[in-house]
PDB file of N, CA, C and O in Angstrom:
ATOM      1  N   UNK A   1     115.108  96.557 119.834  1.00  0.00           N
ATOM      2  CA  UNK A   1     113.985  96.895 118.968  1.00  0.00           C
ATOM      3  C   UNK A   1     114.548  97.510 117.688  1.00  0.00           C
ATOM      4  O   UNK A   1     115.516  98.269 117.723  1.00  0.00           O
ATOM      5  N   UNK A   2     113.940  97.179 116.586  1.00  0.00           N
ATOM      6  CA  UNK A   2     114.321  97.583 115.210  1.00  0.00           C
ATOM      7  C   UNK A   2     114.166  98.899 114.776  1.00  0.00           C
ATOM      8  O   UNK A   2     113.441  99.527 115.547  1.00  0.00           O
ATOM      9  N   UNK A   3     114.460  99.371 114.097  1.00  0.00           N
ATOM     10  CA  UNK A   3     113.877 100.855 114.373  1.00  0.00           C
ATOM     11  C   UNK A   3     112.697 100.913 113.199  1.00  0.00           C
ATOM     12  O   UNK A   3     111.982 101.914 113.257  1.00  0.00           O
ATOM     13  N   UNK A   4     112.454 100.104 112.303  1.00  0.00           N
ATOM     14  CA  UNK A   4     110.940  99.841 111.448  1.00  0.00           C
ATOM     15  C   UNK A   4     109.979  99.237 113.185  1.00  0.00           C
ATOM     16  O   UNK A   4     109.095  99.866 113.767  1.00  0.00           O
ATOM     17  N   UNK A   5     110.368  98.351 113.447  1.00  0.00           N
ATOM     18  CA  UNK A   5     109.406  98.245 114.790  1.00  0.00           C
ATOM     19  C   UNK A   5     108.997  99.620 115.734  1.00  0.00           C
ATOM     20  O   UNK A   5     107.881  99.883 116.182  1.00  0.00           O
ATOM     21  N   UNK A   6     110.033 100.266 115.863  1.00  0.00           N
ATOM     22  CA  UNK A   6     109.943 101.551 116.664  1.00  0.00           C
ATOM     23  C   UNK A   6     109.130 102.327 116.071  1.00  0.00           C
ATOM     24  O   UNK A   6     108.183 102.850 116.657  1.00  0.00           O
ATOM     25  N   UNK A   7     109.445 102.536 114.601  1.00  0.00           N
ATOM     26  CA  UNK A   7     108.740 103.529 113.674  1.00  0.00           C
ATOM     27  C   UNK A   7     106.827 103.179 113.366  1.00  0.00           C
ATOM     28  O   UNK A   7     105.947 104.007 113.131  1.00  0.00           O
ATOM     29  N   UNK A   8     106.717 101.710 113.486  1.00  0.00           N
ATOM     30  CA  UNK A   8     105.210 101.418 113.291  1.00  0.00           C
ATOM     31  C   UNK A   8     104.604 101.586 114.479  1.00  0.00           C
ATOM     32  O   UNK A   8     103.420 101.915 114.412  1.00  0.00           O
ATOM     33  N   UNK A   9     105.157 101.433 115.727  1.00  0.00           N
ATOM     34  CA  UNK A   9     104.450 101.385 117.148  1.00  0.00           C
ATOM     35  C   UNK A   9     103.976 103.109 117.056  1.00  0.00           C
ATOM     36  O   UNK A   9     102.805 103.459 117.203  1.00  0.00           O
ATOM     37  N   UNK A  10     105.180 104.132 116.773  1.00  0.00           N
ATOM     38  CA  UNK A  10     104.938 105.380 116.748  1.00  0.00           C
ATOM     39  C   UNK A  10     103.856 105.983 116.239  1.00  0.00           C
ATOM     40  O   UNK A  10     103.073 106.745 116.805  1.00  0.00           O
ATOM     41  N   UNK A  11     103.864 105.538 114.978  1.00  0.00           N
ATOM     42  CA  UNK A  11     102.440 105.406 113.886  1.00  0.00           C
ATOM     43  C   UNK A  11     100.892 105.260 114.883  1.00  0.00           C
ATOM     44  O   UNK A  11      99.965 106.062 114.997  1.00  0.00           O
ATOM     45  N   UNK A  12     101.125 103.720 115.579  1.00  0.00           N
ATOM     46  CA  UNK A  12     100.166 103.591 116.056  1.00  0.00           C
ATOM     47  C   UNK A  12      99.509 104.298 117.353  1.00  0.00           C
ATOM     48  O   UNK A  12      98.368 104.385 117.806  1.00  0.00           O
ATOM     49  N   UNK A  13     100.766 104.751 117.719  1.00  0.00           N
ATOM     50  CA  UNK A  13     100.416 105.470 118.682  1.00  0.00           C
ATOM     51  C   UNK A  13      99.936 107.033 118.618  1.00  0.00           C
ATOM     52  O   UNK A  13      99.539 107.529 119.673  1.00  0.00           O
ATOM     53  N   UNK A  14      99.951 107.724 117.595  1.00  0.00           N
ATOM     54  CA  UNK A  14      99.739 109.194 116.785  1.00  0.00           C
ATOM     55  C   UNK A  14      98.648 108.645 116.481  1.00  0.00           C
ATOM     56  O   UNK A  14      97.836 108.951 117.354  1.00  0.00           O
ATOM     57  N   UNK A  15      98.122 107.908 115.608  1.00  0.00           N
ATOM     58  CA  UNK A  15      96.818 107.161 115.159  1.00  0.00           C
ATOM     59  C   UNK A  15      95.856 107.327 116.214  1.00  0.00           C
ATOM     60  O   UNK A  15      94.761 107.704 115.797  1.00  0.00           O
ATOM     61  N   UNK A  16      95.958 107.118 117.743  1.00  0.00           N
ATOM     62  CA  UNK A  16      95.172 107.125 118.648  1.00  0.00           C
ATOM     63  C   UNK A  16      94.780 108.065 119.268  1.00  0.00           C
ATOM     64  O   UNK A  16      93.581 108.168 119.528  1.00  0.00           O
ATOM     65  N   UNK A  17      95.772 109.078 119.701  1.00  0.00           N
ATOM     66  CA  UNK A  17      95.044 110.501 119.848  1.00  0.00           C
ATOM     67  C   UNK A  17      94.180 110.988 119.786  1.00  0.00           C
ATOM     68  O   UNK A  17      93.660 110.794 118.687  1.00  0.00           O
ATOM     69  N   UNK A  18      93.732 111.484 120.288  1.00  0.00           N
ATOM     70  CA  UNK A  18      92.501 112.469 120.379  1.00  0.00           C
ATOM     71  C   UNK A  18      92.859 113.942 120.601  1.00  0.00           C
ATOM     72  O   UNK A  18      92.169 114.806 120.059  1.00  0.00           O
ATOM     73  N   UNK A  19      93.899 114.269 121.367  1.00  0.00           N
ATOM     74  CA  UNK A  19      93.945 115.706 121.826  1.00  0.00           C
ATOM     75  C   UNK A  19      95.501 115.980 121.451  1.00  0.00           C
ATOM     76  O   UNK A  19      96.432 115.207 121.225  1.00  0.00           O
ATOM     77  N   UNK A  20      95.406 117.324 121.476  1.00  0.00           N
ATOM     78  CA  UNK A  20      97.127 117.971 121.317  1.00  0.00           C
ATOM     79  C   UNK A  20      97.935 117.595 122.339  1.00  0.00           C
ATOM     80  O   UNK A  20      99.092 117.287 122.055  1.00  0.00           O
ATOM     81  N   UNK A  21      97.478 117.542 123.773  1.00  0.00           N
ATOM     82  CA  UNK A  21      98.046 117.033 124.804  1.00  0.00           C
ATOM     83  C   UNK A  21      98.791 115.730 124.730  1.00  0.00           C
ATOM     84  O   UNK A  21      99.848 115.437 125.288  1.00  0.00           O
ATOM     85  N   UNK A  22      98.166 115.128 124.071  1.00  0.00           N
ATOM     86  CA  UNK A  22      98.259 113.233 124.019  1.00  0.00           C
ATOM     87  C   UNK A  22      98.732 113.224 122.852  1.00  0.00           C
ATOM     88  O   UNK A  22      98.835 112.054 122.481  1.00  0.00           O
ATOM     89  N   UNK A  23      99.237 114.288 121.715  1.00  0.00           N
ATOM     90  CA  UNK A  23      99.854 114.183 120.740  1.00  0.00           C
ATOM     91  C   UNK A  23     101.315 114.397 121.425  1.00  0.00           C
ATOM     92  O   UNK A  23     102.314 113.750 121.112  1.00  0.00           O
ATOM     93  N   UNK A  24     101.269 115.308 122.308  1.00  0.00           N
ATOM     94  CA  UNK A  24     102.514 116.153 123.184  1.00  0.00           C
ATOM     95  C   UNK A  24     102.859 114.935 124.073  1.00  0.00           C
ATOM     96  O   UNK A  24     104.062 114.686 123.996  1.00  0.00           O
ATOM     97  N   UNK A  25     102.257 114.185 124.806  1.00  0.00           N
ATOM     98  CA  UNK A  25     103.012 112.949 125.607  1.00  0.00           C
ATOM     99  C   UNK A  25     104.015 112.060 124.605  1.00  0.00           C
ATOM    100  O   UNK A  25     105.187 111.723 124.772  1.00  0.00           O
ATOM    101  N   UNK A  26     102.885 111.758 123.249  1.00  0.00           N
ATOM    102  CA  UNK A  26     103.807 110.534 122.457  1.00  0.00           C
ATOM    103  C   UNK A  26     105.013 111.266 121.982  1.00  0.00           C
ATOM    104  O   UNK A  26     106.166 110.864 121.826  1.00  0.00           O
ATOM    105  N   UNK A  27     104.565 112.245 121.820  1.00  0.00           N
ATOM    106  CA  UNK A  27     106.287 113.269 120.863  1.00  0.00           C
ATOM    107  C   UNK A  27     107.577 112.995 122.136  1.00  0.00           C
ATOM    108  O   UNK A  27     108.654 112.413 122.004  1.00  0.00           O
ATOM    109  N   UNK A  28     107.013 113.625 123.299  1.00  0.00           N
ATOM    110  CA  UNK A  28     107.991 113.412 124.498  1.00  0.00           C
ATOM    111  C   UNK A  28     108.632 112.087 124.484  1.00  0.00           C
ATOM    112  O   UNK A  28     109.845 111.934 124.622  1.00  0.00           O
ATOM    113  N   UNK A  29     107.832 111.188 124.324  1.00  0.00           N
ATOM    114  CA  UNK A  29     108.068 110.007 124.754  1.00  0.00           C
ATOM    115  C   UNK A  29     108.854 109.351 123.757  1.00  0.00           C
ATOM    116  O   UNK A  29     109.563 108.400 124.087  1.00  0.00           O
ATOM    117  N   UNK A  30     108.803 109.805 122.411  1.00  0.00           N
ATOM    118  CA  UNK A  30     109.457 108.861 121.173  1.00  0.00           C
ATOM    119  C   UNK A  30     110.622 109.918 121.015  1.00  0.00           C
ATOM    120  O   UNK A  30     111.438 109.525 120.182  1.00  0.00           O
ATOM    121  N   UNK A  31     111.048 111.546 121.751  1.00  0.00           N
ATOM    122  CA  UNK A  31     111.663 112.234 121.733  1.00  0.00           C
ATOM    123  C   UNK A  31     112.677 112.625 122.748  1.00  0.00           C
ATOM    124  O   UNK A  31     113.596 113.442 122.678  1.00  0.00           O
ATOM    125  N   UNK A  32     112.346 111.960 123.562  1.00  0.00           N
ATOM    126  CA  UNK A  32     112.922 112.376 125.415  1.00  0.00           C
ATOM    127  C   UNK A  32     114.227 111.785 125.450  1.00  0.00           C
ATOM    128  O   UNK A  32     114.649 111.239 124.430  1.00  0.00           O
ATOM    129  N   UNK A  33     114.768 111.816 126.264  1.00  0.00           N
ATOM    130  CA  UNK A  33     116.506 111.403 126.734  1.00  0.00           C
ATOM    131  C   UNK A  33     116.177 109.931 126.804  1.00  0.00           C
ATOM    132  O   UNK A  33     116.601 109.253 125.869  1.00  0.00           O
ATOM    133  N   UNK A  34     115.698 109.505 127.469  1.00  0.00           N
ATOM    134  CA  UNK A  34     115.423 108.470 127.685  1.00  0.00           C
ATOM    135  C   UNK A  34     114.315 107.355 126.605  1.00  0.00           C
ATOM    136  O   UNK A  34     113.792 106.329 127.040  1.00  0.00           O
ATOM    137  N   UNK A  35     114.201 107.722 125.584  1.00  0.00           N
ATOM    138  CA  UNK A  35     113.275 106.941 124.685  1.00  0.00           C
ATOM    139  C   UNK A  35     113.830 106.093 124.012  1.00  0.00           C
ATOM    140  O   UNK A  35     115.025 106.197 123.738  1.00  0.00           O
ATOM    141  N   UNK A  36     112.935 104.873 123.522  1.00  0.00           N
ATOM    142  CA  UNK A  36     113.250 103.990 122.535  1.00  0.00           C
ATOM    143  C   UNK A  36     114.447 104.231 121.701  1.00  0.00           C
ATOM    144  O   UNK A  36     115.382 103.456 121.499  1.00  0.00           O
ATOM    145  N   UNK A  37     114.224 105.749 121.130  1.00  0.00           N
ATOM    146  CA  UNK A  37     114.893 106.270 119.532  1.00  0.00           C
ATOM    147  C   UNK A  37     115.950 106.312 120.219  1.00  0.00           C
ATOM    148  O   UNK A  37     116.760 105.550 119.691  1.00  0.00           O
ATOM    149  N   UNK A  38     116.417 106.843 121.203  1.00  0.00           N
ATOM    150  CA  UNK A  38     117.405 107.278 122.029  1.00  0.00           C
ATOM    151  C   UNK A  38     118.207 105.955 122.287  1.00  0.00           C
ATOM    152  O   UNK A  38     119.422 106.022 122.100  1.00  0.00           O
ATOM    153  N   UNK A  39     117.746 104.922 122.639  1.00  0.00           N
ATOM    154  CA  UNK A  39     118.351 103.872 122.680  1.00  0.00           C
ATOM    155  C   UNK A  39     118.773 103.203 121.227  1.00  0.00           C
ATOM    156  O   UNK A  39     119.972 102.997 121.039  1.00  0.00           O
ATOM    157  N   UNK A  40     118.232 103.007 120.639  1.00  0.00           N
ATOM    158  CA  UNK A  40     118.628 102.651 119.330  1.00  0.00           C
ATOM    159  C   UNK A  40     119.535 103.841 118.562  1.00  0.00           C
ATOM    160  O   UNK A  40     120.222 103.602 117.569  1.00  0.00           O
ATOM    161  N   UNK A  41     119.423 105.139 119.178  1.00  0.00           N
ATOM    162  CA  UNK A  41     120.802 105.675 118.525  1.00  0.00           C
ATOM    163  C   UNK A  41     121.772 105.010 118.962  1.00  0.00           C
ATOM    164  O   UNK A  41     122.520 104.456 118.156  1.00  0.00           O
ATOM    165  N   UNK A  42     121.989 104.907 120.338  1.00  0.00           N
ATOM    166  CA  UNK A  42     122.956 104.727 121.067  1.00  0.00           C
ATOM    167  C   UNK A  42     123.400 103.636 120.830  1.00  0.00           C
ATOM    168  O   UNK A  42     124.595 103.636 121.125  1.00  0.00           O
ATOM    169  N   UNK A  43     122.886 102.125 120.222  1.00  0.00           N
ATOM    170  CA  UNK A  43     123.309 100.834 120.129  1.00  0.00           C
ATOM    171  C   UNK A  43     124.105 101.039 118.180  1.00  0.00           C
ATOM    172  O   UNK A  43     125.130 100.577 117.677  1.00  0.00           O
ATOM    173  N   UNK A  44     123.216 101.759 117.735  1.00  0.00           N
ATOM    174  CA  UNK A  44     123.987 102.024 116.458  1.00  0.00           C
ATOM    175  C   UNK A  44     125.421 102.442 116.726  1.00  0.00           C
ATOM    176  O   UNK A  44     126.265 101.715 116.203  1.00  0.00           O
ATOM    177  N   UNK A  45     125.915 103.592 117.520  1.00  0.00           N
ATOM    178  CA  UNK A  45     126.923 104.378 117.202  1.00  0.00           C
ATOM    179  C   UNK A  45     127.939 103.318 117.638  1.00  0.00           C
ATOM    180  O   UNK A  45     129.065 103.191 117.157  1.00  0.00           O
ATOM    181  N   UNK A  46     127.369 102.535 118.659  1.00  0.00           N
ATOM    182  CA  UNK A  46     128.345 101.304 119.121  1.00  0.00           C
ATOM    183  C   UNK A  46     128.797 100.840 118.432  1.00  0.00           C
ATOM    184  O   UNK A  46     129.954 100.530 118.717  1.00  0.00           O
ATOM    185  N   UNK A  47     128.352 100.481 117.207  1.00  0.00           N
ATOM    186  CA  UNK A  47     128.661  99.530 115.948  1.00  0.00           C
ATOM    187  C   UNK A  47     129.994  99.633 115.393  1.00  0.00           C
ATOM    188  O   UNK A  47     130.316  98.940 114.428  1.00  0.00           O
TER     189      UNK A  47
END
């Protein structure tokens, strides 16, 4: 995944929210050990 792809899904997903809670899942989730971003660091540094 591209990281402009990563970055618009993120968008869309903040866009949908309703609550601080569900602001707090997507942060985890685009922020966590295991996330997207996290992977695409990791394929960069390979480079």
């Amino acid at each position: 995944m591209e990281l402009h792809q990563l970055l618009q899904e993120a968008k869309e997903r903040i866009a949908l929210v309703s609550t601080q809670a569900e602001l707090g899942d997507v942060r985890a989730f685009y922020l966590g050990k295991k996330s997207p971003l996290q992977d695409y660091m990791k394929q960069m540094a390979s480079l």
